[in-house]
N, CA, C and O atoms as CSV, one atom per row, in Angstrom:
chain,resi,resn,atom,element,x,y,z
A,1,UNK,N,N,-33.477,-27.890,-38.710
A,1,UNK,CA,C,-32.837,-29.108,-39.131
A,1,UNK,C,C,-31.327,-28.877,-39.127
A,1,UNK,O,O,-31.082,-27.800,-39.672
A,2,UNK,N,N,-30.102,-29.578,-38.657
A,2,UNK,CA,C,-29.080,-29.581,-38.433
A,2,UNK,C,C,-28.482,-30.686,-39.476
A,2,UNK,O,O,-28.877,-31.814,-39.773
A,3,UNK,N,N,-27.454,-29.966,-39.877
A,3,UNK,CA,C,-26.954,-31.413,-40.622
A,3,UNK,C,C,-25.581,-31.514,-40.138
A,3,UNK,O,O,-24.803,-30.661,-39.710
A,4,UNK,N,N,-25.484,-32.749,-40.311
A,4,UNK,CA,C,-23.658,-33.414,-39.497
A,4,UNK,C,C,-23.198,-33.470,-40.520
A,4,UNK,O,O,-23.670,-33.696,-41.634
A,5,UNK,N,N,-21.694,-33.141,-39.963
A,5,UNK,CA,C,-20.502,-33.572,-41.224
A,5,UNK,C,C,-20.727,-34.656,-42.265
A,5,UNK,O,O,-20.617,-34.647,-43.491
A,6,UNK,N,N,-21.161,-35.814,-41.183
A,6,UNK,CA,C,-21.140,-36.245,-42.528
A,6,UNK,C,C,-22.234,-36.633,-43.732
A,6,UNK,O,O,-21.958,-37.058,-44.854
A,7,UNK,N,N,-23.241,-36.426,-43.307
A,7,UNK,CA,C,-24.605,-35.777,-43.790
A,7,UNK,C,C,-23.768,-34.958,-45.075
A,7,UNK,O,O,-23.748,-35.485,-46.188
A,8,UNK,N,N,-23.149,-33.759,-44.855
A,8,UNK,CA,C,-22.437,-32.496,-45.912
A,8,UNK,C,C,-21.193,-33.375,-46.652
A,8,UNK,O,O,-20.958,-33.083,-47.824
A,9,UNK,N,N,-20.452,-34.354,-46.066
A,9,UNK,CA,C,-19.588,-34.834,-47.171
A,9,UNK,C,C,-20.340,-35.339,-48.085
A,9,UNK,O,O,-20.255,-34.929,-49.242
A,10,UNK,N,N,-21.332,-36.457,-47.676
A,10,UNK,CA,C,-21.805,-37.366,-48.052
A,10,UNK,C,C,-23.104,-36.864,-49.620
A,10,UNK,O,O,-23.284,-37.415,-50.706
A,11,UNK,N,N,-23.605,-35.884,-49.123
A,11,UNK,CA,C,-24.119,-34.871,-50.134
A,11,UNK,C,C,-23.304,-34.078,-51.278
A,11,UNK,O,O,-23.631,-33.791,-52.429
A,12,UNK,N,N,-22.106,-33.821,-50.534
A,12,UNK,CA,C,-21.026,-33.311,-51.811
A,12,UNK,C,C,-20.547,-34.348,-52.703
A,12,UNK,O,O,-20.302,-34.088,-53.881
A,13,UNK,N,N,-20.341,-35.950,-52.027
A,13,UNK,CA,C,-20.006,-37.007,-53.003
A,13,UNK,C,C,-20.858,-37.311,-54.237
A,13,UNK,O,O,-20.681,-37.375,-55.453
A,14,UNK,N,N,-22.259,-37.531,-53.028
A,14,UNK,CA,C,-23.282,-38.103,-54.144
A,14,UNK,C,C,-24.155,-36.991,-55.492
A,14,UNK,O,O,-25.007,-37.278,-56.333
A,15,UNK,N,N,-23.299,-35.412,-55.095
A,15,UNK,CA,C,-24.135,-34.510,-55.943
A,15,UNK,C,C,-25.278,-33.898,-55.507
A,15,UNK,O,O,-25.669,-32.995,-56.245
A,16,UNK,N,N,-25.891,-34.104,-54.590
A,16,UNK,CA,C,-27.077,-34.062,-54.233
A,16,UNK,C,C,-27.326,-32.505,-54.189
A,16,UNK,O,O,-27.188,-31.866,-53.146
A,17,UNK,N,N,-27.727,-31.896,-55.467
A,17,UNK,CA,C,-28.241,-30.424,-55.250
A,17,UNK,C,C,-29.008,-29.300,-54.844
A,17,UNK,O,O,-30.188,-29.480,-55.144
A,18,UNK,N,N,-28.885,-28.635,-54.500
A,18,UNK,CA,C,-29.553,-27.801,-53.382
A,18,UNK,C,C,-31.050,-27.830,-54.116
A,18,UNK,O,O,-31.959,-27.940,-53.293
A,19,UNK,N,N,-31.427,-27.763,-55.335
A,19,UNK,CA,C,-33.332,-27.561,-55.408
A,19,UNK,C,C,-34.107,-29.151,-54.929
A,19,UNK,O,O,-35.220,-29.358,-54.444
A,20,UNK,N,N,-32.665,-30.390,-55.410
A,20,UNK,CA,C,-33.867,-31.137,-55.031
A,20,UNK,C,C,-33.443,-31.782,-53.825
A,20,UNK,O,O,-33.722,-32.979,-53.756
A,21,UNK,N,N,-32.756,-31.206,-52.732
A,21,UNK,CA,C,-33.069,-31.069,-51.043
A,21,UNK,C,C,-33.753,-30.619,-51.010
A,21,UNK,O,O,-34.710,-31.358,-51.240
A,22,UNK,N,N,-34.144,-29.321,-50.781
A,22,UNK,CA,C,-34.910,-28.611,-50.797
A,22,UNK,C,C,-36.574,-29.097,-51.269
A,22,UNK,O,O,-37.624,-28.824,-50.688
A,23,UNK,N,N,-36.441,-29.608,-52.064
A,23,UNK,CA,C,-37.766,-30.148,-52.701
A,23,UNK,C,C,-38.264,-31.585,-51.608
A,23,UNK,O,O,-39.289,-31.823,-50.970
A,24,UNK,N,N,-37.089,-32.246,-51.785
A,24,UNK,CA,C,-37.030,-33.605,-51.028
A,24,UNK,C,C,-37.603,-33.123,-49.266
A,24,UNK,O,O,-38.460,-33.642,-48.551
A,25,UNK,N,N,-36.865,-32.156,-49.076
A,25,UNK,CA,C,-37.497,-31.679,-47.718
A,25,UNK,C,C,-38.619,-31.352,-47.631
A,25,UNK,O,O,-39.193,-31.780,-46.629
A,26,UNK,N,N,-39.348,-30.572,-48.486
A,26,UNK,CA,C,-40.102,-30.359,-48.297
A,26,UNK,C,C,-41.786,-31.022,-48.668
A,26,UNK,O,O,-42.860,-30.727,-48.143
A,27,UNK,N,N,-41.514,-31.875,-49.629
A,27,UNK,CA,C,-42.401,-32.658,-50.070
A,27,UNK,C,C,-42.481,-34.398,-49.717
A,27,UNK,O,O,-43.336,-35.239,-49.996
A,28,UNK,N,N,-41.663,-34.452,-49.255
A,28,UNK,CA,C,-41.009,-35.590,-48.661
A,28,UNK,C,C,-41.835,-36.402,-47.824
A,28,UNK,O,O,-42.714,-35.810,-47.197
A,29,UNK,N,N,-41.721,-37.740,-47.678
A,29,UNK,CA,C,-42.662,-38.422,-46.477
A,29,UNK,C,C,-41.804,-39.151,-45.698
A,29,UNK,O,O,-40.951,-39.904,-46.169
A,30,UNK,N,N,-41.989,-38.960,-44.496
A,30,UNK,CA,C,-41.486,-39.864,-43.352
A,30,UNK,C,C,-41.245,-41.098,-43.133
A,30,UNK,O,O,-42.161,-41.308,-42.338
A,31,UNK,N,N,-40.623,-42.247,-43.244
A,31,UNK,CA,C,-40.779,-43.288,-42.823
A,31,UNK,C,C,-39.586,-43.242,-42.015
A,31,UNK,O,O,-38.485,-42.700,-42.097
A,32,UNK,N,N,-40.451,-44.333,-40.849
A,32,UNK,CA,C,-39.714,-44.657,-39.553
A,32,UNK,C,C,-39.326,-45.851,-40.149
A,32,UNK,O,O,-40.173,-46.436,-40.824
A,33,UNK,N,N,-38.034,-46.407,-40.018
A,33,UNK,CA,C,-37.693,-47.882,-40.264
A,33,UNK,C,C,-36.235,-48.229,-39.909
A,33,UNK,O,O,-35.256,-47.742,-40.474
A,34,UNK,N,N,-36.199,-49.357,-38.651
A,34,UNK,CA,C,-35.277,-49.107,-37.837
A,34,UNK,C,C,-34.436,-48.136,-37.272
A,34,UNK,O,O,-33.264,-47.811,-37.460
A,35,UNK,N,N,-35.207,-47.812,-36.639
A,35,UNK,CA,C,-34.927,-46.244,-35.550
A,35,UNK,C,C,-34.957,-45.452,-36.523
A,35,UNK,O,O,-35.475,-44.477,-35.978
A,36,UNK,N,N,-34.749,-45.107,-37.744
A,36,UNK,CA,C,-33.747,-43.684,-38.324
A,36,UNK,C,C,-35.486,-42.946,-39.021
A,36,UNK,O,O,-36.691,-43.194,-38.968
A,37,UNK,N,N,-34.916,-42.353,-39.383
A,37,UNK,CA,C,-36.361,-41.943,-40.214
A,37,UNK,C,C,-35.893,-41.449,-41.840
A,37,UNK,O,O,-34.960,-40.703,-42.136
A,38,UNK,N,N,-36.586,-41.933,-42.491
A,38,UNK,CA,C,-36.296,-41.684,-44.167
A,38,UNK,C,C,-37.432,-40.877,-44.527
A,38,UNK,O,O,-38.618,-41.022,-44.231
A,39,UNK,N,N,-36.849,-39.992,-45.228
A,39,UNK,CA,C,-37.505,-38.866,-46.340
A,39,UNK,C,C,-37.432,-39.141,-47.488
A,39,UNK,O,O,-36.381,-39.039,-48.122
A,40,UNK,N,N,-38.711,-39.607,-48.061
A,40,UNK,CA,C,-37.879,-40.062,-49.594
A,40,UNK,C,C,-39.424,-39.385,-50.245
A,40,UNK,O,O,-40.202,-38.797,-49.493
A,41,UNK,N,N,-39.613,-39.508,-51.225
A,41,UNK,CA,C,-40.886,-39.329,-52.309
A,41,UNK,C,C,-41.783,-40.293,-52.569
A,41,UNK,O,O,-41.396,-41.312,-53.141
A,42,UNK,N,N,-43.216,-40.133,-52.175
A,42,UNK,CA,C,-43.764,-41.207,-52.122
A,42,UNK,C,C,-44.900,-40.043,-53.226
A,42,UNK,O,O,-45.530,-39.085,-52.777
A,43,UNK,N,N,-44.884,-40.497,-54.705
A,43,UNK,CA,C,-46.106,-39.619,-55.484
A,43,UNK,C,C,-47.247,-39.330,-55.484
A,43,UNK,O,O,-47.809,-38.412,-56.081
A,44,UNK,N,N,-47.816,-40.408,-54.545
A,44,UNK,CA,C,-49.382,-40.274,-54.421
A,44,UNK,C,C,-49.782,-39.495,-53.145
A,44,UNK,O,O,-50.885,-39.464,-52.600
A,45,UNK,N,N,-48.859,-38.995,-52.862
A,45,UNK,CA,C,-48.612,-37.876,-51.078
A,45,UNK,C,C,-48.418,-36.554,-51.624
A,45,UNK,O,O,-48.632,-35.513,-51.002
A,46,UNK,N,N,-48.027,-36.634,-52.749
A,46,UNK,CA,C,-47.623,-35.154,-53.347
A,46,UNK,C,C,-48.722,-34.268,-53.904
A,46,UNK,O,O,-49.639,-34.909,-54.418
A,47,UNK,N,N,-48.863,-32.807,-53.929
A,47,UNK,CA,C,-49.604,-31.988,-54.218
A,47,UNK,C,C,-50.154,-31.961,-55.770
A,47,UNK,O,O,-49.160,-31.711,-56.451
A,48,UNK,N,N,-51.047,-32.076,-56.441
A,48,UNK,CA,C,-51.304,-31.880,-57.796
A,48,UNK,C,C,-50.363,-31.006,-58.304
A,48,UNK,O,O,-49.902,-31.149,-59.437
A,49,UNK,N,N,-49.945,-29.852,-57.344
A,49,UNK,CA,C,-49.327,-28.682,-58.178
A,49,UNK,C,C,-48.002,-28.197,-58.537
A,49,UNK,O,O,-47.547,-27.198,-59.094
A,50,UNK,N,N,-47.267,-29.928,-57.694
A,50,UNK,CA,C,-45.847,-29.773,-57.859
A,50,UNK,C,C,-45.621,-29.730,-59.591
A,50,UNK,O,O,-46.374,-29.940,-60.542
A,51,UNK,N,N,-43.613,-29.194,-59.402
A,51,UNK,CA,C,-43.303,-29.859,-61.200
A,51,UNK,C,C,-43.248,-31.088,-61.029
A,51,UNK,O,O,-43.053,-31.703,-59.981
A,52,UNK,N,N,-43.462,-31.563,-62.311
A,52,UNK,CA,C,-42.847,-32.883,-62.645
A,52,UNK,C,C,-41.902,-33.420,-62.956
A,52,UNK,O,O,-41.630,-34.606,-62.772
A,53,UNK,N,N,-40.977,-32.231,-63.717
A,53,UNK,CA,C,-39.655,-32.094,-63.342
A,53,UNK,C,C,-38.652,-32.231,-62.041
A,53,UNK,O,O,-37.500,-32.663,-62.011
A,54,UNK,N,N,-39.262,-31.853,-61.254
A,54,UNK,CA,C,-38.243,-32.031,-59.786
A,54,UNK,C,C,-38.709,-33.000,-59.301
A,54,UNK,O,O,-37.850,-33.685,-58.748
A,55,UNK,N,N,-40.335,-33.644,-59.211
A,55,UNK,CA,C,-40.514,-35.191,-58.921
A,55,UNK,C,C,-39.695,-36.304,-59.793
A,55,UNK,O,O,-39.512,-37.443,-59.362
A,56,UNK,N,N,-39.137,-35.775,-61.292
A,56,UNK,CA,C,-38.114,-36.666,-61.446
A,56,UNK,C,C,-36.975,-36.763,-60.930
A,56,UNK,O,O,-36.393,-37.830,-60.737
A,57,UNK,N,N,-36.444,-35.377,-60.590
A,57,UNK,CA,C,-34.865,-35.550,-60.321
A,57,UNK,C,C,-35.193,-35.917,-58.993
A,57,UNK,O,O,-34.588,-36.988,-59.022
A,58,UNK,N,N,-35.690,-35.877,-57.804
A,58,UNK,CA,C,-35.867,-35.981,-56.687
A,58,UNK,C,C,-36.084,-37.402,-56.200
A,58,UNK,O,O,-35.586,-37.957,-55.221
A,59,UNK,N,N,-37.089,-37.949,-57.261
A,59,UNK,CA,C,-37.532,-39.422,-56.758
A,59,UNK,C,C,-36.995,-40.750,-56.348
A,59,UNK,O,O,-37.607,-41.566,-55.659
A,60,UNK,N,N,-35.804,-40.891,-56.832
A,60,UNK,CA,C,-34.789,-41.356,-56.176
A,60,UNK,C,C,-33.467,-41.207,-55.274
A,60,UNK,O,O,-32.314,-41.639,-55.280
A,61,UNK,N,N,-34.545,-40.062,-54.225
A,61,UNK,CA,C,-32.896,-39.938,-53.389
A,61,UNK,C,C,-33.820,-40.189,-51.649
A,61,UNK,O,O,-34.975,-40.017,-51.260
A,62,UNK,N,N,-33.053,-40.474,-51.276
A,62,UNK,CA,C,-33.743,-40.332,-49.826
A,62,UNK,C,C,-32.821,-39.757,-48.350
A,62,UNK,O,O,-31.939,-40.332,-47.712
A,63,UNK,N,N,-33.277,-38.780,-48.213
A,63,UNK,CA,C,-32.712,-38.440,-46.747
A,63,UNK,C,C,-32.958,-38.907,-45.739
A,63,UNK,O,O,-34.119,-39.185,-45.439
A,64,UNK,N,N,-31.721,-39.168,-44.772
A,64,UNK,CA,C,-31.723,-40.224,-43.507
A,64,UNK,C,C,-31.692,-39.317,-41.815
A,64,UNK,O,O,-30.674,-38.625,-41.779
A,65,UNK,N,N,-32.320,-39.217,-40.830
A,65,UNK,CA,C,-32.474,-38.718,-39.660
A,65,UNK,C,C,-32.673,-39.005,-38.890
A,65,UNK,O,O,-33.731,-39.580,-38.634
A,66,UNK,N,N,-31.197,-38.619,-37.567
A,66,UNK,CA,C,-31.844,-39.371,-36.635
A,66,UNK,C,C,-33.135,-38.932,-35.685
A,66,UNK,O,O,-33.919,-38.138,-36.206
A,67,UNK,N,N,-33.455,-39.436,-34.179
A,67,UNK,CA,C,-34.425,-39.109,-33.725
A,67,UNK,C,C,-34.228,-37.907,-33.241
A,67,UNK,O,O,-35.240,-37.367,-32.793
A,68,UNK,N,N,-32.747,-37.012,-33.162
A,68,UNK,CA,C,-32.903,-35.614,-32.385
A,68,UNK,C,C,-32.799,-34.973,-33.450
A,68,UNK,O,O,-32.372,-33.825,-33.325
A,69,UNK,N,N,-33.219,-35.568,-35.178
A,69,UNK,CA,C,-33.737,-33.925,-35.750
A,69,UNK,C,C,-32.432,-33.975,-36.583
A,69,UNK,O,O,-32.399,-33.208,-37.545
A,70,UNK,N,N,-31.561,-34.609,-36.405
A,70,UNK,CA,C,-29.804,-34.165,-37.241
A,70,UNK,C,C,-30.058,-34.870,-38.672
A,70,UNK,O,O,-30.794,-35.835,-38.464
A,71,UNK,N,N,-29.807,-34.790,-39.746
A,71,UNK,CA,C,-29.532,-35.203,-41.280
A,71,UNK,C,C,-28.401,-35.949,-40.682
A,71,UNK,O,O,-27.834,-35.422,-39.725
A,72,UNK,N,N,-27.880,-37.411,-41.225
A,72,UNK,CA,C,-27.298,-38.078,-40.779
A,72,UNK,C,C,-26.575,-38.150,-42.285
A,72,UNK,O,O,-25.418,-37.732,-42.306
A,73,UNK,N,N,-27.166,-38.663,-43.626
A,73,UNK,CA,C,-26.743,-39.177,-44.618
A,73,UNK,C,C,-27.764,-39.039,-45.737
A,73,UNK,O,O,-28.914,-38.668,-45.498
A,74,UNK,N,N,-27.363,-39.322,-46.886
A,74,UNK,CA,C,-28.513,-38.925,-47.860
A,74,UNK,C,C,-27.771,-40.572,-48.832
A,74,UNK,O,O,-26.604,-40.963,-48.877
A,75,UNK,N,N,-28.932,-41.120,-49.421
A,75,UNK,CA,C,-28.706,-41.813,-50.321
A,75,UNK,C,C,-29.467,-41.684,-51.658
A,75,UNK,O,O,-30.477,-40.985,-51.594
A,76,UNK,N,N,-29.169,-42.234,-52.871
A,76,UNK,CA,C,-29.413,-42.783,-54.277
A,76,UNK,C,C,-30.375,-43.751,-54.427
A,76,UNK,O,O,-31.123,-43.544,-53.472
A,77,UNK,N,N,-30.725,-44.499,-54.926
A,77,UNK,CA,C,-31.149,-45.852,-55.077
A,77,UNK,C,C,-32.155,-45.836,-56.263
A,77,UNK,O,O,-32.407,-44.698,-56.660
A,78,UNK,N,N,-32.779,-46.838,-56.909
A,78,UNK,CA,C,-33.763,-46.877,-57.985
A,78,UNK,C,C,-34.296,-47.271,-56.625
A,78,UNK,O,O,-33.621,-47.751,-55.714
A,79,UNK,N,N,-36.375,-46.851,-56.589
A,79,UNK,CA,C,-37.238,-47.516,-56.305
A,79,UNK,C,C,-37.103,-47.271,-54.185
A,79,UNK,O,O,-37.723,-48.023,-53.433
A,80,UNK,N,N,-36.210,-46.130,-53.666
A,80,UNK,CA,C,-36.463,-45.829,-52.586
A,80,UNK,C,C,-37.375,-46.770,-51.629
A,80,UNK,O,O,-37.171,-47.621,-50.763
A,81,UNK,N,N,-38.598,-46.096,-52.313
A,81,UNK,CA,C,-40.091,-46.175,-51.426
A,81,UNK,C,C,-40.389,-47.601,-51.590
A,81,UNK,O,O,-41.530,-47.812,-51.180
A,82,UNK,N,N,-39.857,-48.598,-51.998
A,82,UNK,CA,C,-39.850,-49.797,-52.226
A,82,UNK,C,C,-39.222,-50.852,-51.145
A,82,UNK,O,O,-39.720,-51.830,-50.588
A,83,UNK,N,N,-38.069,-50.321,-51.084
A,83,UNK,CA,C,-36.961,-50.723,-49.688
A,83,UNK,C,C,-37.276,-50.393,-48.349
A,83,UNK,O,O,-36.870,-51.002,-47.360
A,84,UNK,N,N,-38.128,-49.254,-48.360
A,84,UNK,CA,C,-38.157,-48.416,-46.800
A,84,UNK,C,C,-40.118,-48.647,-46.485
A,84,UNK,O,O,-40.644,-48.462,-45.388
A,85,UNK,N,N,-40.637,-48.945,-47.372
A,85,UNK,CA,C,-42.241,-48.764,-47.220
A,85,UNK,C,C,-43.244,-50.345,-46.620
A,85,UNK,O,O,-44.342,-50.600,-46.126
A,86,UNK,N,N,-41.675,-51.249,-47.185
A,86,UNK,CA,C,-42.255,-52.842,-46.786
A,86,UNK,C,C,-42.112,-52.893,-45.545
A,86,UNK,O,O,-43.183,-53.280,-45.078
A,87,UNK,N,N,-41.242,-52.682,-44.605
A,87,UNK,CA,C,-41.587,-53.131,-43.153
A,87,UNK,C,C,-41.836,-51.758,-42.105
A,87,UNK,O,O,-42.179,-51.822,-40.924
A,88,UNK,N,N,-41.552,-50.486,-42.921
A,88,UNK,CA,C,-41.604,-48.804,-42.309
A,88,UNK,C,C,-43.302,-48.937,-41.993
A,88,UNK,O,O,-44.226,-49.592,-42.475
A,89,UNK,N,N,-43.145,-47.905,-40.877
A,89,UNK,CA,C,-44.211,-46.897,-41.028
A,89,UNK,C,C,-44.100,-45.676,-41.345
A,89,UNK,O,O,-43.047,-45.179,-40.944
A,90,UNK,N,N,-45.054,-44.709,-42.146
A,90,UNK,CA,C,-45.463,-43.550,-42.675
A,90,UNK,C,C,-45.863,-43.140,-40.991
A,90,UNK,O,O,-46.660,-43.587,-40.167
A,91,UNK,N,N,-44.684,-41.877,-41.007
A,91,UNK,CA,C,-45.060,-41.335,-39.872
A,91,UNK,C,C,-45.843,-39.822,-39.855
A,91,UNK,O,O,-45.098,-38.842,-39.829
A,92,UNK,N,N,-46.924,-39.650,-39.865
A,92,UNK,CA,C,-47.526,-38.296,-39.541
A,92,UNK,C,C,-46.657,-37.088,-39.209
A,92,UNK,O,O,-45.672,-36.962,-38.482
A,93,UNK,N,N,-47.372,-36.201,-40.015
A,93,UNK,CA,C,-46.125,-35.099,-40.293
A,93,UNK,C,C,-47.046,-34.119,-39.261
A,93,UNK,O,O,-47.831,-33.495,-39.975
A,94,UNK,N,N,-47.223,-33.772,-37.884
A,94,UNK,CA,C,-47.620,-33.242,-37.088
A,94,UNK,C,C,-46.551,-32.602,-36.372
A,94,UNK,O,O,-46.796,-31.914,-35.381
C-alpha cells in the first residue's frame, strides 16, 4: 500500500493515529463507491475477537483509495458506513 502526500498531510491534520490505521486497515471493509474505494468499519464483518476499544476509536474514520492501490485521503465523519453503504458495493476482499 503506498500512500500520497496528501493521504500523509491529510492524516497529520486530522490526527489519525498509527493503531487505529493500522486497525482500520486491517479490519476494514471495502466499499466501491464512485470509482474510489472506502475502508471504513462495518461491525458485523468484524471478528468476535477484536477490542472493543479500537472498534471505538476506529469506527468513525474511513480510508479513501484509488484503483492503483495509493491511500489518497482519510476522513472523520459520525455514521461512515451510512454515507458509503447506500449506493456502494461491499467489495470482496480476494
Amino acid at each position: 500500500m503506498t500512500q500520497t502526500l496528501h493521504f500523509l498531510i491529510r492524516r497529520s491534520q486530522r490526527c489519525l493515529r498509527n493503531d487505529v490505521f493500522d486497525f482500520l486497515y486491517e479490519y476494514g471493509t471495502e466499499v466501491c463507491y464512485h470509482g474510489y474505494y472506502y475502508i471504513l468499519l462495518i461491525k458485523k464483518n468484524l471478528p468476535s475477537n477484536v477490542s472493543m476499544e479500537m472498534v471505538k476509536k476506529a469506527e468513525n474514520w474511513t480510508l479513501i483509495r484509488g484503483e492503483n492501490g495509493n491511500l489518497i485521503t482519510c476522513t472523520h465523519s459520525n455514521n461512515p458506513a451510512k454515507q458509503y453503504l447506500r449506493k456502494g458495493k461491499i467489495r470482496d476482499a480476494a
